[in-house]
N, C-alpha and C positions, 0 to 999 in steps of 0.2 A: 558500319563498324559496331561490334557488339560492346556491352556494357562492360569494362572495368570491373575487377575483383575485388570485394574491400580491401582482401590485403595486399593487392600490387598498392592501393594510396598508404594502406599504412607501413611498408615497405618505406616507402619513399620518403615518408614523413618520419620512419624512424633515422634511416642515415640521414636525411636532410639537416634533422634536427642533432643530431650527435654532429655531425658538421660546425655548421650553425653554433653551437655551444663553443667549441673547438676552438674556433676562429675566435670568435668572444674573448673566452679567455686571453688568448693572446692579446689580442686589440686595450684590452683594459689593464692586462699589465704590463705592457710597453708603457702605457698614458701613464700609467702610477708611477714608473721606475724613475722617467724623466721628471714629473713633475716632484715628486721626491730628491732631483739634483743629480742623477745617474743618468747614462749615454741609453739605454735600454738594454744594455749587455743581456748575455745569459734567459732573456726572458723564456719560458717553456709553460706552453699553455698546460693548465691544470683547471679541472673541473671545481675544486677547492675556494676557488676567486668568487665564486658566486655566494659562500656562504661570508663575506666581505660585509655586506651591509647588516648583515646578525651582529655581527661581531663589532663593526662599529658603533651599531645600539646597544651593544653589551660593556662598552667601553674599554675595547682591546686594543683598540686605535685613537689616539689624540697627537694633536697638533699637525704638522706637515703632512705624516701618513694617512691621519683622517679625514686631511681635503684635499688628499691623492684620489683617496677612496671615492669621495664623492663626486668629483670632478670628473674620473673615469668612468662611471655609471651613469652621470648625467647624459656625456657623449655618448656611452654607451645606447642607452635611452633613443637619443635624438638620432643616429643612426640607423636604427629600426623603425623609426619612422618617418625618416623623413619622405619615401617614396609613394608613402602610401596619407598622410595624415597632413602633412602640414599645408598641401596646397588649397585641401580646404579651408585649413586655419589662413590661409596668406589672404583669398577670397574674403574669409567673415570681417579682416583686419582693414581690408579697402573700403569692405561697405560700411564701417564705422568710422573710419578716417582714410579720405584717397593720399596713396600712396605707403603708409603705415604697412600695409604688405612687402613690399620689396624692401624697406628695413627689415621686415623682420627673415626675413627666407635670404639677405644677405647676411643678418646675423649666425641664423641656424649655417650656413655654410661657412662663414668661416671659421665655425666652433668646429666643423666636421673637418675642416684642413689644419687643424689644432691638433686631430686624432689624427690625422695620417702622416702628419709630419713626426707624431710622436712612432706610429707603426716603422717610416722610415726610415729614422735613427737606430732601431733594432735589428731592423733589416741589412743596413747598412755595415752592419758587425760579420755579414754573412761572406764576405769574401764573393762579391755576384759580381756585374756590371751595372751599370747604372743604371741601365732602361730594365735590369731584371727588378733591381729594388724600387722603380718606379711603379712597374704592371703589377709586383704581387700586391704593394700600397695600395693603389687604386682596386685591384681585384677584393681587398680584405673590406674595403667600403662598401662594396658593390656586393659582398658576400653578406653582408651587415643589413642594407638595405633591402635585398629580398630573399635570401634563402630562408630565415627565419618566417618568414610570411607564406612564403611556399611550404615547411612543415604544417602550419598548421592549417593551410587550406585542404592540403590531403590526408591528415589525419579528419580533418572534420568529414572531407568527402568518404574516406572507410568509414566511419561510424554513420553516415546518409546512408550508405550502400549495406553496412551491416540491417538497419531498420529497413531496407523496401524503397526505396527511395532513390531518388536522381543522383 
C-alpha cells in the first residue's frame, strides 16, 4: 500500500471537523433550550454557539441562560472525551481509592444521558418514528465522542506527511 497524500488526511479532517462542529452546535443547543424550560423546539445548528462562553465572560448571559450555557459545554466537554480520556482517569481513581472509578465513569454517563435526552426532545419535534429519534440520539453521542478526534488525528497526520514523515 503506498503512502497517503497529506491532503487526502487533510481532506478528511476538514469535513470531519465541519461535521463535527455541526453536530456540536446542535447537541448544545438542544441542552440549552431545555434546560432554559423549552421542549427543544426549532433548534438549528449554527456555528455562532461556540462564540457562547465569550459572551458569557463578557456578561451577556446571567441567570438561567448562563447555567444553560455552562451546563451545555460542560456535557459538551465530557462527550468529547469520554472515549478517549476518562478510562484513564477511571484507572488513576481506583488506584487511589478501589472502586471510586466506577462512581465516577457512572457519573460521567449519566451526565452524557442528560445530553441525549436533551438531543431527544428536539428530535422528537421532527415528526420520525421512534426508533428513528432514538439512532440519530445515540448516533449524535457517538458523533461527539469520536469524529472530533478523528479530525484532528488526520489533520495532524497531513501536517506529519507535509514534513517527511509517517
Amino acid at each position: 500500500m503506498g503512502k497517503e497524500s497529506p491532503l487526502v488526511h487533510f481532506f478528511h479532517a476538514i469535513w470531519a471537523g465541519i461535521l463535527f462542529l455541526l453536530i456540536s452546535s446542535y447537541s448544545i443547543g438542544s441542552t440549552e433550550s431545555w434546560i432554559n424550560g423549552g421542549n427543544a423546539q426549532n433548534v438549528r445548528p449554527s456555528f455562532s454557539v461556540f462564540w457562547q462562553p465569550y459572551d458569557l465572560w463578557n456578561g451577556v448571559y446571567a441567570g438561567r441562560a448562563a447555567i444553560a450555557v455552562l451546563i451545555a459545554f460542560v456535557l459538551w466537554f465530557l462527550w468529547t472525551g469520554i472515549a478517549f480520556y476518562f478510562e484513564v482517569y477511571k484507572m488513576h481513581l481506583n488506584a487511589m481509592q478501589k472502586g471510586a472509578g466506577g462512581t465516577f465513569i457512572t457519573i460521567v454517563w449519566i451526565l452524557a444521558a442528560v445530553d441525549s435526552y436533551a438531543n431527544w426532545l428536539s428530535i422528537s419535534t421532527w415528526q420520525i418514528a421512534w426508533y428513528w429519534q432514538l439512532t440519530i440520539s445515540i448516533a449524535i453521542g457517538l458523533v461527539l465522542m469520536y469524529l472530533g478526534h478523528f479530525a484532528i488525528t488526520h489533520f495532524l497526520k497531513g501536517l506529519s506527511g507535509m514534513k517527511g514523515g509517517a
